[in-house]
Every structure is written in structure tokens, then in C-alpha cells.
C-alpha positions as CSV (number, residue, x, y, z in Angstrom):
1,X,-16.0,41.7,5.9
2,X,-19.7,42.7,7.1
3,X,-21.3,42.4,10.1
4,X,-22.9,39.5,10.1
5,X,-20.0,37.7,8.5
6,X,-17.9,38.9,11.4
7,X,-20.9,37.6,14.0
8,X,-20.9,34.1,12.2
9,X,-17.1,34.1,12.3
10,X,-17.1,34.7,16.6
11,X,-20.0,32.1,16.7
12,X,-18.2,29.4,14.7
13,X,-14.6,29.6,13.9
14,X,-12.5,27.6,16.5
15,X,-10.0,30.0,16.5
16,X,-11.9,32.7,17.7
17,X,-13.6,30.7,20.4
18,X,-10.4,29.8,21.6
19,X,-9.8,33.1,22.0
20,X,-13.0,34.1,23.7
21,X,-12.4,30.2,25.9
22,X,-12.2,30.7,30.0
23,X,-9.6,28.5,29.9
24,X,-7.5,30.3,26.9
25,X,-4.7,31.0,28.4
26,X,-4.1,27.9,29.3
27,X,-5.0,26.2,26.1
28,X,-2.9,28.5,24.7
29,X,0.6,28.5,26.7
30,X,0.2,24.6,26.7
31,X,-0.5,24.5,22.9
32,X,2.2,26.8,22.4
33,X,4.9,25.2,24.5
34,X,3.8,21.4,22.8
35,X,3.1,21.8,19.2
36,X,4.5,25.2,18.1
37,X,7.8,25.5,19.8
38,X,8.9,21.8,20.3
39,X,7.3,20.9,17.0
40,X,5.4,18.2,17.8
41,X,2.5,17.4,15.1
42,X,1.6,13.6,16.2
43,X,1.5,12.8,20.0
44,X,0.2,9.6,21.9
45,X,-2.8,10.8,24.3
46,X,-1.1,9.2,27.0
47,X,2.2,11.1,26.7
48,X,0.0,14.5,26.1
49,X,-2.0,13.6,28.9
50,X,0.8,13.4,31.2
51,X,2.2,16.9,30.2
52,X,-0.9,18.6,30.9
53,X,-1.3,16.8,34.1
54,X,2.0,18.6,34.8
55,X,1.1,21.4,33.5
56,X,-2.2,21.5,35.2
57,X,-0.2,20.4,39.0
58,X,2.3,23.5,38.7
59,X,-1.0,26.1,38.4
60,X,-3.0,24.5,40.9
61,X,0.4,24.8,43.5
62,X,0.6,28.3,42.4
63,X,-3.0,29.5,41.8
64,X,-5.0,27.5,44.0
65,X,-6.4,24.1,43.8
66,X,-9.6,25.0,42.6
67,X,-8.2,27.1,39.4
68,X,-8.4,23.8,37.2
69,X,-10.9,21.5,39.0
70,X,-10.6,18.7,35.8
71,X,-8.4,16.0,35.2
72,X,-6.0,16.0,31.9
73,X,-8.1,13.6,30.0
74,X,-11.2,15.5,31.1
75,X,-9.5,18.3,29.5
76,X,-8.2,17.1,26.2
77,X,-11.5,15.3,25.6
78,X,-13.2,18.6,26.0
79,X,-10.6,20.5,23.5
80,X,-11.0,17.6,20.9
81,X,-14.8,17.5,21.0
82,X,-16.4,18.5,18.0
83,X,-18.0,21.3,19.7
84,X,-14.4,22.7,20.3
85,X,-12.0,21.6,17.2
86,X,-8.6,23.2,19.0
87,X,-7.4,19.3,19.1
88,X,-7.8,16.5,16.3
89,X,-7.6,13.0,17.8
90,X,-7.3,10.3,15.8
91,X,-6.2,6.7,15.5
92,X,-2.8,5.6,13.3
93,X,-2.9,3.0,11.7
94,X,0.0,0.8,13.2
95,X,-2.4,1.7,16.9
96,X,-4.8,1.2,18.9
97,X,-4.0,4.0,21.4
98,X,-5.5,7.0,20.4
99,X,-3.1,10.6,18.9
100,X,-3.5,14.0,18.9
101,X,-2.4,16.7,16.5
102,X,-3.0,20.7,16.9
103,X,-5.6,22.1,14.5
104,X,-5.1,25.1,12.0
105,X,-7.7,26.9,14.2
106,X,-4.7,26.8,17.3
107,X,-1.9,28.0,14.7
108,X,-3.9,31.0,13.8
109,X,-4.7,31.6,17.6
110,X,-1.1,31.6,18.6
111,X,-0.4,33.5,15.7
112,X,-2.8,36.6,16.0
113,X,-1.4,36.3,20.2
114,X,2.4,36.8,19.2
115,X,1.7,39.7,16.6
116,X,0.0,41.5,20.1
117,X,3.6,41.2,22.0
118,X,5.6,44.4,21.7
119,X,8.9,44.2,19.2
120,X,11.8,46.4,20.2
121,X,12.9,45.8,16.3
122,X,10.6,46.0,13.4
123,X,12.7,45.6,10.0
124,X,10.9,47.0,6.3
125,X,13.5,47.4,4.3
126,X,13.8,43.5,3.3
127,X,10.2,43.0,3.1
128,X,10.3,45.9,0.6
129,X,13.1,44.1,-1.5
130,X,11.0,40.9,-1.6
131,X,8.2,43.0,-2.5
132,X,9.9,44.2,-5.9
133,X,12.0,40.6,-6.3
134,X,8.5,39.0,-6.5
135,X,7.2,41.7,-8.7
136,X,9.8,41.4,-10.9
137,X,9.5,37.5,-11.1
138,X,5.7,37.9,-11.8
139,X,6.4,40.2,-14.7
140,X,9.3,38.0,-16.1
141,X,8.3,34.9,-15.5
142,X,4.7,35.4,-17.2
143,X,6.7,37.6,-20.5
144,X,6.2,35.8,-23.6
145,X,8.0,38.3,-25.8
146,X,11.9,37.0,-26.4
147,X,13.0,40.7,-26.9
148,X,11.5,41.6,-23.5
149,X,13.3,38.6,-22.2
150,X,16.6,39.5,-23.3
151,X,16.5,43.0,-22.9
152,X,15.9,41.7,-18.7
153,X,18.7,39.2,-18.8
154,X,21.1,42.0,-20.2
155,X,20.0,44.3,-17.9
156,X,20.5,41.8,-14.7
157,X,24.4,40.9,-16.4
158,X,24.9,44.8,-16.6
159,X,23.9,44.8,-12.9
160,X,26.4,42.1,-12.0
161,X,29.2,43.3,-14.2
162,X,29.0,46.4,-12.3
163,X,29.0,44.5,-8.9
164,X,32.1,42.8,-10.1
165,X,34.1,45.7,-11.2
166,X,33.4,47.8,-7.9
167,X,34.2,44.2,-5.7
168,X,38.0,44.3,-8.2
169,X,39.0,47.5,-6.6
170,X,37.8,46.6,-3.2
171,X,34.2,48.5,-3.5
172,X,32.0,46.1,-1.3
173,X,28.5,46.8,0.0
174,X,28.1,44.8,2.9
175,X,24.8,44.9,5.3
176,X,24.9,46.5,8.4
177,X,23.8,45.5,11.7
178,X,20.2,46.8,11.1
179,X,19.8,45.2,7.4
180,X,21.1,41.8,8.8
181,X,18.8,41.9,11.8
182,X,15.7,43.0,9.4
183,X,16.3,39.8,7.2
184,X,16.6,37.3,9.9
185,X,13.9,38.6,11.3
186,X,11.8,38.4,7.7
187,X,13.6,35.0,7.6
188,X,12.5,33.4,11.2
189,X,8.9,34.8,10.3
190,X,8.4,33.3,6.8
191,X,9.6,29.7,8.3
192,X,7.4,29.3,11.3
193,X,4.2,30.6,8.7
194,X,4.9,28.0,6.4
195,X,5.2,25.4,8.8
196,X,2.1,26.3,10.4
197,X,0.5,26.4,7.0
198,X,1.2,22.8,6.6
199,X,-1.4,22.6,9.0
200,X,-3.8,23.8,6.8
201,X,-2.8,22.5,3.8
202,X,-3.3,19.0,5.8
203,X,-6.5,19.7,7.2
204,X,-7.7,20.8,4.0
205,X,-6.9,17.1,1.9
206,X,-8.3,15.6,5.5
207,X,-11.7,17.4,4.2
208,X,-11.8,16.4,1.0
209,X,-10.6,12.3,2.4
210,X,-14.0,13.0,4.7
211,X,-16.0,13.9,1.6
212,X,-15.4,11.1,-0.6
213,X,-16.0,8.7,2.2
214,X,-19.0,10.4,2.7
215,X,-19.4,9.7,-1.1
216,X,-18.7,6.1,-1.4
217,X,-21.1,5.5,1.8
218,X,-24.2,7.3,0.3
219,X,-23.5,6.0,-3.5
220,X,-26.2,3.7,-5.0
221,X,-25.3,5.0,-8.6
222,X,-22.8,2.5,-10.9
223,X,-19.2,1.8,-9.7
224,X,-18.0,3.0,-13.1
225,X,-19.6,6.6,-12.4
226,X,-18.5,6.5,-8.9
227,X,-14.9,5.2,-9.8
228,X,-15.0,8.8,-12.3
229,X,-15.9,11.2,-9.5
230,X,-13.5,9.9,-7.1
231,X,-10.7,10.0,-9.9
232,X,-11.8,13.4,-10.9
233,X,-11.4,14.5,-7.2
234,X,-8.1,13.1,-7.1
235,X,-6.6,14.7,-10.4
236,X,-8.5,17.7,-9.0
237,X,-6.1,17.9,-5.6
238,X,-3.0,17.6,-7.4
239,X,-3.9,19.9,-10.7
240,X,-5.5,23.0,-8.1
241,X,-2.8,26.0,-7.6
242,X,-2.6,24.7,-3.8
243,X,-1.3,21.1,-5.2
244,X,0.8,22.2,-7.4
245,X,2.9,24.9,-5.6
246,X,2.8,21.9,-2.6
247,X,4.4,19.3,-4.9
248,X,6.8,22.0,-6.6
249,X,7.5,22.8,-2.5
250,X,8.3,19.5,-1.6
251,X,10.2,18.5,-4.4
252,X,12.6,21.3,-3.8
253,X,12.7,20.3,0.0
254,X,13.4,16.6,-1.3
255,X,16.5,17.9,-2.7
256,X,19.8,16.7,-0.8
257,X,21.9,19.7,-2.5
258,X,19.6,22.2,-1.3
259,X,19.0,20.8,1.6
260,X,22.8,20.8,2.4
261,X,23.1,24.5,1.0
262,X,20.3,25.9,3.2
263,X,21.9,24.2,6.5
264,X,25.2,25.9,5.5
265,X,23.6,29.2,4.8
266,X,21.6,29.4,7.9
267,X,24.3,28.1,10.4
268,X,27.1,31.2,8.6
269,X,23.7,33.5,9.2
270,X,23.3,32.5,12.7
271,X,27.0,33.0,13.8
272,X,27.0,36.6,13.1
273,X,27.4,38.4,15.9
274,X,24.5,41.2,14.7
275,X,21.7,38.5,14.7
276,X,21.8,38.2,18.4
277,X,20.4,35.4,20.0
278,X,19.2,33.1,17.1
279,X,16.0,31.4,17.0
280,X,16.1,28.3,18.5
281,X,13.3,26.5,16.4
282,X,15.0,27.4,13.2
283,X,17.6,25.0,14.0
284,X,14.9,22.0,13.4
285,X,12.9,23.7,10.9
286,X,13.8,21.3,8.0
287,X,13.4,18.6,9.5
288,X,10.1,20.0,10.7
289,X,9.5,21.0,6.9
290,X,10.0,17.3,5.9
291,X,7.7,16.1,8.2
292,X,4.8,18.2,7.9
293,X,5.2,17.6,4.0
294,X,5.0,13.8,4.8
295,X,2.1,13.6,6.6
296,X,1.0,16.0,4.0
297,X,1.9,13.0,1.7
298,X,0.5,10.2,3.9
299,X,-3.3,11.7,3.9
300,X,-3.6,12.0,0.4
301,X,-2.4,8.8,-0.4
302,X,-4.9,8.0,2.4
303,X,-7.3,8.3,-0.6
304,X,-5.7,6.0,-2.8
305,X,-6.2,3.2,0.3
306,X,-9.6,4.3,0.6
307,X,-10.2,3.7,-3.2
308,X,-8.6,0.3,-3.2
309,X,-10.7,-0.5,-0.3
310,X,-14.3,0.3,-1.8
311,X,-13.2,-2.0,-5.3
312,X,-12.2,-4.8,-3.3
313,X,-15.7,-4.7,-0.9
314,X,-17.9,-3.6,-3.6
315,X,-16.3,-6.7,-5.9
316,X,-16.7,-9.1,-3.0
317,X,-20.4,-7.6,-2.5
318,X,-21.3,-8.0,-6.7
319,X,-19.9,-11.9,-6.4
320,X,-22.0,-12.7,-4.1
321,X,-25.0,-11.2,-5.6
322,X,-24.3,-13.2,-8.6
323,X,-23.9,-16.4,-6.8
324,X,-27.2,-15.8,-4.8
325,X,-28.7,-15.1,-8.4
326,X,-27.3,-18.6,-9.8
327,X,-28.3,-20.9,-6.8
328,X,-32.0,-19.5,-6.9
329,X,-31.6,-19.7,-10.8
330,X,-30.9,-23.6,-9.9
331,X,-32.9,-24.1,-7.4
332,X,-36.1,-22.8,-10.1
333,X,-34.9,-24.8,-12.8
334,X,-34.6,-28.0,-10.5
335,X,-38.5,-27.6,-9.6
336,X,-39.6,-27.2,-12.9
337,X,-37.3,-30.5,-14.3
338,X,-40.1,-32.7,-13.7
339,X,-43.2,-30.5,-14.6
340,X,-44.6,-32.2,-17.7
341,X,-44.5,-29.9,-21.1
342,X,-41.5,-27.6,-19.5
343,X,-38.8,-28.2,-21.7
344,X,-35.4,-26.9,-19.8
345,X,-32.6,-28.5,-22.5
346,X,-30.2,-26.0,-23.3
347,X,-27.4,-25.9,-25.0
348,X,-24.1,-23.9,-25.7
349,X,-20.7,-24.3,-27.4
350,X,-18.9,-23.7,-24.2
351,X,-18.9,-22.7,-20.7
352,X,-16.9,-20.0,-21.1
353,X,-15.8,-18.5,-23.8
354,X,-11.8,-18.6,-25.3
355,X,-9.6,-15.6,-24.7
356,X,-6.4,-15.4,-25.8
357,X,-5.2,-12.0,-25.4
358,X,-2.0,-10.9,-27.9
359,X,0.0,-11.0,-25.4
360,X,-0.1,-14.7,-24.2
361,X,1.2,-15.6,-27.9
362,X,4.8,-16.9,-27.2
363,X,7.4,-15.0,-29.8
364,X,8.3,-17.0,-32.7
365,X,11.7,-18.9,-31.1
366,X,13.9,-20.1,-34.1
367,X,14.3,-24.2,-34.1
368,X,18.6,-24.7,-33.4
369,X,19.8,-27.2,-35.7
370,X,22.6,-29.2,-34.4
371,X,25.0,-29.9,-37.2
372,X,26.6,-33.4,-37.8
373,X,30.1,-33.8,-38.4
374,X,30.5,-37.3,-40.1
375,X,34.0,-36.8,-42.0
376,X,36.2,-38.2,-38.8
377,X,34.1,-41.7,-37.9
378,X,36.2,-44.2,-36.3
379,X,35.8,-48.1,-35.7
380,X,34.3,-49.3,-32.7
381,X,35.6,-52.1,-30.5
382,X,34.8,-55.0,-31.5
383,X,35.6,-56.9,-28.3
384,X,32.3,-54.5,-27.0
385,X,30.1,-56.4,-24.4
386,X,26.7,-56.5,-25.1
387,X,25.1,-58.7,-23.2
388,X,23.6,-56.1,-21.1
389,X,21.6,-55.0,-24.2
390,X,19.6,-58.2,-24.2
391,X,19.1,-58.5,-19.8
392,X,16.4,-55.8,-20.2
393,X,12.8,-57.1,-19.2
394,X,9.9,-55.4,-21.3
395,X,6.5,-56.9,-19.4
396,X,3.6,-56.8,-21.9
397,X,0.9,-54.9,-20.4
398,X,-1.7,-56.5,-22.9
399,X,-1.2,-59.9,-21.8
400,X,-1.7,-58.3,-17.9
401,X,-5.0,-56.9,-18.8
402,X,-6.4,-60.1,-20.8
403,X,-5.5,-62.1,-17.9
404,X,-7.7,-59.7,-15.5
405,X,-10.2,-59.5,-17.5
406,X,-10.5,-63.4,-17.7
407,X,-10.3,-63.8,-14.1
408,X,-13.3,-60.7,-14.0
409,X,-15.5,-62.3,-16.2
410,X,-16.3,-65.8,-13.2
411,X,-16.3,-62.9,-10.6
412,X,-16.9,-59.1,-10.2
413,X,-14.1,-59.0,-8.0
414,X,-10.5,-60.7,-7.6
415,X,-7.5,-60.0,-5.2
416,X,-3.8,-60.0,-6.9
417,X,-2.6,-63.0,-4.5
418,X,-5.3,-65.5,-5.9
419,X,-4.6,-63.5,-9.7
420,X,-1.2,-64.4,-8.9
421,X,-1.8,-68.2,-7.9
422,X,-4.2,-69.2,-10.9
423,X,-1.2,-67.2,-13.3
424,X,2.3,-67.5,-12.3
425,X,4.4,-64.9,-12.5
426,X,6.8,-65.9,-15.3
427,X,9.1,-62.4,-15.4
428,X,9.2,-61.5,-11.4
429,X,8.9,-58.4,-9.6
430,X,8.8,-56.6,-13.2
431,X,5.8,-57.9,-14.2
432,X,5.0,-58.1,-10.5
433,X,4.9,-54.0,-10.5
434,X,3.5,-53.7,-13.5
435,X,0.0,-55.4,-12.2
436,X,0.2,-52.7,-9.7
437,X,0.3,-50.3,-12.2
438,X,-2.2,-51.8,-14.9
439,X,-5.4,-49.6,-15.9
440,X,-8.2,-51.1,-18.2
441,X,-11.2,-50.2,-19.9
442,X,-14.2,-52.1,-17.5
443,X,-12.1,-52.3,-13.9
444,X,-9.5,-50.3,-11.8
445,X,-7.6,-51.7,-8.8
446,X,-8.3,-51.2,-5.8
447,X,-5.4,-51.0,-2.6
448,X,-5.9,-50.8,1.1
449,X,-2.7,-50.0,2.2
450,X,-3.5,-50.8,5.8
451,X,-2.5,-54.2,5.8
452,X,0.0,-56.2,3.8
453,X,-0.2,-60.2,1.8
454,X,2.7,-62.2,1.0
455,X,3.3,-62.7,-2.7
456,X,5.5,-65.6,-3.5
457,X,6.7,-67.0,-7.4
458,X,9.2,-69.6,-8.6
459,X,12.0,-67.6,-10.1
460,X,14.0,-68.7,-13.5
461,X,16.8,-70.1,-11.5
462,X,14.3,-72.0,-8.9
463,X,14.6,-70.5,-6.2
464,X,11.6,-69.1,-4.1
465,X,10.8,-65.3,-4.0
466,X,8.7,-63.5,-1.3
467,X,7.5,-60.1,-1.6
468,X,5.2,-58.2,1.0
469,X,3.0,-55.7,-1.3
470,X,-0.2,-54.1,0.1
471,X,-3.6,-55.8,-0.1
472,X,-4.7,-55.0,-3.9
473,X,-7.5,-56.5,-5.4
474,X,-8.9,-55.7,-9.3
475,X,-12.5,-54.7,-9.7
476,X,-14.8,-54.5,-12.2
477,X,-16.6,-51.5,-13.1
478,X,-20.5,-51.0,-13.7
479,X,-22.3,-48.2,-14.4
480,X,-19.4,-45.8,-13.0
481,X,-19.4,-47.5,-9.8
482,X,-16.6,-49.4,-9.0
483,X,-16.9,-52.7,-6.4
484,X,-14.9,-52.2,-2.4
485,X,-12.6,-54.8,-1.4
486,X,-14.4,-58.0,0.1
487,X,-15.3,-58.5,3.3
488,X,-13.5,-62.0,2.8
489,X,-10.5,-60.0,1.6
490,X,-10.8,-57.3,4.5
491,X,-11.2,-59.9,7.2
């Protein structure tokens, strides 16, 4: 670090202008109390807003009412200004009432603070042993020689056949006071930094969220190239060393085994009687772990939304453009139908054109042949009643339409009761229905099921039938218009 790298740092880093804030100690001790020690990383403003206003009444009572003149929301409006950047409000989706969340600027405030408070205990000796364990994992873990790799393995199983043979005859090492103190204290330490880099590691895909949407607002290139860059970004988060150790972090968090052995591990550490007082936050530190890892989760797949987003608008946007280009393509070709030596006839095989993709081919089904069994065939009854065979009444549909088209030829129009009159019907309500149903080349009928006429025939046995069908009337059809019901018929 220079000098002016240091002067730019005090000018612009939010955490050091917390630091150098009037109001720091209170930023601070609130801060502190609300998202560091109860683990809070999404709040509604009203809820924060009330806490501070409590916050804010007890140092007034005991400082004066002029030490902090403002009102709460004055306050947190001031801290999540962009000019400040201690607070980051923001807006769920699922709300319309506005949230906060701590910045990594405030975790590395809080942080430098604590490491100024005296320690009656400072422990070396397990920070040393993690220094050589991850030495010795670099070294092995990156060793590409098999030899070199089996001569480490035999050396660890030498190591642990050793242990064994001194635990047999009741030769145990077992940590002191001072050693187990040391690596709780390493312990409590390591959690609370990684939970407050979480922070950081969200702020950091929040960025890169900000700049494609700054991106996809400014583009005026092709979607396809666009579509690349945003892609490339996105394989970019999750193939960078911080995406990679994050996934292989929360993965291993995911896992319900070690999940369940690190709960057992750290209540049997915190009911030794060395450790002292444990740390209270450590008892919610996985869940805290969890969440922070979530939300983690939930802004980069923020940029997945965002993607889907810009396809759907920019597809809604390039169909409209292409219908604006069609009507003024018809509205040019419509002025110039008329124009004398402007010849407009066009023509193509089809509209479209056929696609049948490979898939859409049904798989070849084999035809199932029903076999027929004819060596046991018995005589049927001869006594069988037929009669029901031959009561079946088959209406000629042919002899229906020659007898409209008769009745059309003395009149463009004629209604089913007077069709009915001038033909009898001679097989009842069957051939009855079957007028109702009858299509033709050169008319169409035509109902008004409004009102209702009274249909009447002499039946086989002579006796009178009445039917109440709606007003129906068959029209003949010229030039592809077809003739309305008459106003003698309507009336």
C-alpha cells in the first residue's frame, strides 16, 4: 500500500468512513447488536426502524435529548444513501415494504473494532498446526507422482499405528486446558469470518447482477451476441476459484451427515469445563451458514430471472416490429392494386413451409391380429326373432335434397312447415330430423331458434302427429351469400 492508495481508501471505502462517521459509535453498537450478534441478514424497515427508535430513546434518556436530534427513518435513510453504503435496502420480491441487510463494508468495521479490545487469552499453537495441516494438503493434494503418494500414506498409517499401540497400553495424549481453550478460540474466530464473508461473497454476485442489467439496458448489438456475453458471465461466476470453493462449501454444508456430526462435535466441545463460557452465537451458526449460502443462491439465480426476462420482452418487442412491417407492407401493396401497369400477382407453394421434425414420427406399432377359432361352431336357434332387424328406418337423404331443391327453383327461399305441407312426411320424425340435418350443394338452412312452428303429418297407423321444432327455413345460395329468413316468416 502507497500513499495515495491509502488517501483514496479514507476518501471512499465505506468502512473507513464509518469509522471516521460522528455518529460511529452508534452505527456501530446498533449494527453490531442487530446483524452480527443476533444474525439477522434480511430485516423489514419497519421492524429496524422501531429498534433504532429504541435504541435512539435509551441515549437521549441518558445523554441528553439533543445527542441524536433525528428520527429512526431519518437515520437509516441516511446510512443506506449511496453516499454512505453501511446499509443496503432493497425490495423482496414477495413485498412491497421495503428491507435492509448490513453491507460488507459494516462486517469489516466491526471486525477491525473487536481485534482493538484487549484478550486475556491469545492461543498460537493451533493456528500453527493448521498452518502445517494446510501445507501439507497443498503439497499432497497438488503431487502427481504415485510413489510420493504412497510413501505419504505410509508415513500417515505409521503415524496412526503408533497412536494405537501407545493408546493399547493406556499411553494417551490428551489436550490441556490451554490447548483446548486455544482451539475454540481458533474455532469461534474462523466461524464468525466466514459468515461475515458471505457478505461479501453476496455483494460481489449483486455486482456482477448490476452489471449485466446495465448490459442488457445499453445493448443495441444482436440478441444472439448479447445472449453469449450474458452466458459467458454466467459460466464465468460458477468456473472462477471464488465459485467453485462456494459451491464445494455449500455442498458440504448441504450434507445431513455432516451436518449432524458437526452439531455433535461442537455441543461435546462446549460442555467441557476448560472452554469456559461458550460462545453463544456458535450455537446458531449453521443455521446462519445455511442461510447466508441461500441468499447466496437466491441472487445468482436472480440472473437466470433476469435472462428469461429480457427473451421474453425482447421477443414480444421483435413481434411487433414484424407486424408493424406487414401492415405497412399491406397497406403499400393495397394503394398500388389499382395503379395501371403495377403488376402485384404473386405466387407461392405455401404459406408456410412443412416441418416435420424426426421426432413427431410415431414409432412403427405392430398391427395385432386377432386369431379365429372356427373348429367349435355351434347351431343357432332357429326359433330367433328377427323382426327387429327389418323395424329399422334408413331416410334417403337424396330424395330430401331433390325435394328442396325443387321447391328452391319457384322461390329463393322456403320454410320447412310449407316444405312439409306441399311433401308429406311419409317416414315421420326420422325423416323429419333428417331435414334438419340436410346440407346441399346451392342452399343451407337457416334456424332462428327464438320462436317455435307446429309440424304436423299423418302417421302409417292414421293417427295425427304434432311436433314443435324451431322456425327453420332452406335458402338458396348465390354468389356466397346466403338469403335471411323472411320477414313473412319472422313476423
Amino acid at each position: 500500500m502507497d500513499y495515495d492508495e491509502l488517501v483514496a481508501l479514507r476518501r471512499h471505502h465505506a468502512a473507513w468512513k464509518l469509522l471516521r462517521a460522528d455518529n460511529a459509535a452508534l452505527m456501530l453498537s446498533f449494527f453490531n447488536k442487530v446483524f452480527v450478534e443476533q444474525g439477522v441478514r434480511s430485516i423489514a424497515g419497519v421492524e429496524l426502524a422501531d429498534r433504532l427508535d429504541d435504541e435512539l430513546f435509551a441515549l437521549n434518556e441518558r445523554l441528553g435529548q439533543g445527542a441524536f436530534p433525528k428520527s429512526a427513518k431519518a437515520y437509516l435513510d441516511d446510512w443506506s444513501g449511496p453516499q454512505s453504503g453501511w446499509l443496503r435496502k432493497y425490495y423482496p420480491a414477495d413485498s412491497d415494504e421495503p428491507h435492509y441487510d448490513a453491507t460488507p463494508a459494516v462486517e469489516k468495521a466491526i471486525a477491525w473494532i473487536r481485534s482493538l479490545q484487549a484478550r486475556s487469552f491469545i492461543g498460537t499453537e493451533s493456528r500453527l498446526n493448521t498452518i502445517f495441516d494446510l501445507l501439507r494438503q497443498m503439497t499432497f493434494g497438488a503431487e502427481t507422482d504415485p510413489e510420493a503418494r504412497l510413501e505419504e500414506l505410509k508415513r500417515r498409517r505409521l503415524e496412526i499405528d503408533e497412536e494405537i499401540a501407545r493408546a493399547e497400553v493406556g499411553d494417551v495424549d490428551v489436550l490441556d486446558s490451554s490447548g483446548l481453550r486455544d482451539r475454540y478460540q481458533q474455532l469461534t474466530a474462523t466461524a464468525h469470518e466466514l459468515l461475515a464473508d458471505f457478505r461479501e461473497v453476496e455483494a460481489n454476485f449483486r455486482d456482477l447482477d448490476r452489471e449485466l442489467r446495465r448490459k442488457i439496458a445499453v445493448w443495441d448489438g444482436s440478441k444472439g451476441e448479447l445472449l453469449d456475453e450474458i452466458l459467458t458471465s454466467r459460466e464465468s461466476i460458477a468456473e472462477s476459484d471464488q465459485g467453485r470453493s462456494f459451491q464445494a462449501f455449500y455442498g458440504f454444508l448441504l450434507s445431513h451427515r455432516r451436518q449432524d456430526e458437526f452439531k455433535k462435535l461442537l455441543a461435546q466441545a462446549e460442555a467441557m469445563g476448560a472452554i469456559g463460557e461458550p460462545d453463544p452465537r456458535m450455537r446458531r451458526i449453521p443455521r446462519d451458514w445455511l442461510d447466508a449460502a441461500e441468499r447466496t443462491q437466491a441472487t445468482v439465480r436472480q440472473l437466470s430471472e433476469q435472462l428469461r426476462r429480457f427473451l421474453d420482452d425482447r421477443a414480444w418487442s421483435e413481434d411487433r416490429r414484424v407486424m408493424e412491417l406487414m401492415s405497412g407492407i399491406e397497406a403499400r401493396a393495397v394503394m398500388l392494386r389499382d395503379m395501371p401497369g403495377v403488376d402485384l400477382v404473386l405466387e407461392i407453394d405455401a404459406a408456410a413451409p412443412a416441418i416435420t421434425l424426426p421426432m413427431e414420427r410415431p414409432l412403427y406399432a405392430p398391427v395385432t391380429r386377432t386369431p379365429i377359432d372356427s373348429t367349435d361352431i355351434h347351431v343357432g336357434d332357429e326359433e330367433f326373432a328377427a323382426d327387429a332387424l327389418f323395424e329399422a328406418v334408413y331416410v334417403d337423404p337424396a330424395r330430401l335434397v331433390e325435394t328442396v331443391r325443387r321447391a328452391l327453383d319457384l322461390q329463393a327461399q322456403v320454410s320447412l312447415a310449407d316444405l312439409v305441407r306441399q311433401n308429406p312426411l311419409e317416414q315421420g320424425l326420422a325423416e323429419l330430423v333428417a331435414y334438419l340435418a340436410l346440407s346441399g350443394d346451392g342452399f343451407t338452412v337457416v334456424f332462428d331458434d327464438s320462436r317455435r312452428e307446429e309440424i304436423t303429418w299423418m302417421g302409417a297407423d292414421g293417427v295425427q302427429h304434432v311436433v314443435q321444432a324451431p322456425v327453420a327455413a332452406f335458402a338458396r345460395t348465390i354468389s356466397g351469400a346466403t338469403w335471411a329468413l323472411d320477414k313473412e316468416e319472422q313476423s
